[in-house]
N, C-alpha and C positions, 0 to 999 in steps of 0.2 A: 214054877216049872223051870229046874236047871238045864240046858244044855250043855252036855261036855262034849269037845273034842278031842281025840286023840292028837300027840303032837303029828301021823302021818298026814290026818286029816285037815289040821291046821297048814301043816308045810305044803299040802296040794291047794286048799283054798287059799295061800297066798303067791303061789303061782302062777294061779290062773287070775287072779288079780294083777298080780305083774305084767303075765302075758296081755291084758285086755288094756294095763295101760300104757304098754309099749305099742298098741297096735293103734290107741287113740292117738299118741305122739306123734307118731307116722304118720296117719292120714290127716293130722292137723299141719305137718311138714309140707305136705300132699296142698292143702287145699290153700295156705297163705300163699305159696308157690303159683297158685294158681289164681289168687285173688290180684297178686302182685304183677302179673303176666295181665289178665283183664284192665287192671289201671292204667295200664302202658300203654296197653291196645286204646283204651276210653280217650287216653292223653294224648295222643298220637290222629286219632280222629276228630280230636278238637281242635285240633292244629290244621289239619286238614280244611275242615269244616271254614275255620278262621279264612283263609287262603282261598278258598274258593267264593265265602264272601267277597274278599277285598276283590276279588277278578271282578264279578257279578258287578256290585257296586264300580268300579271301571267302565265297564262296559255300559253301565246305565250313564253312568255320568257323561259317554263321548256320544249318547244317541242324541241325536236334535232336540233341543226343547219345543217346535211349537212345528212338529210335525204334523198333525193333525191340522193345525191353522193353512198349514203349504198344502196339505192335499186339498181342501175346500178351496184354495186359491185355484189349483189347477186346476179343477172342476169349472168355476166361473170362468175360465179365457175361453 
């Protein structure tokens, strides 16, 4: 079974192939744009994150060690 296309039929079918792969290029423009914006944000909250440990860790590190021991003390006077 042969298929023929006329060449109009031909010149529309590779049109709309055209059109469908300019329309993928775009939204692949579209979406690494948008992957690259996410990474930024991700890289940006890691930093963050970083930062808010080292406070954390600060703060544990200036709390008394043997609090729990001083309040049993105080209890006994």
């Amino acid at each position: 079974m042969t298929t023929t296309f006329s060449l109009d039929d031909l010149a529309a079918r590779t049109e709309a192939l055209l059109s469908r792969y300019e329309a993928l290029a775009h939204a692949h423009t579209e979406l690494q744009a948008q992957l690259n914006a996410t990474l930024q944000e991700r890289d940006s909250l890691r930093l963050r994150l970083q930062a808010a440990r080292a406070r954390i860790d600060t703060l544990i590190a200036q709390l008394p060690v043997n609090q729990s021991t001083h309040s049993a003390d105080q209890e006994e006077a």
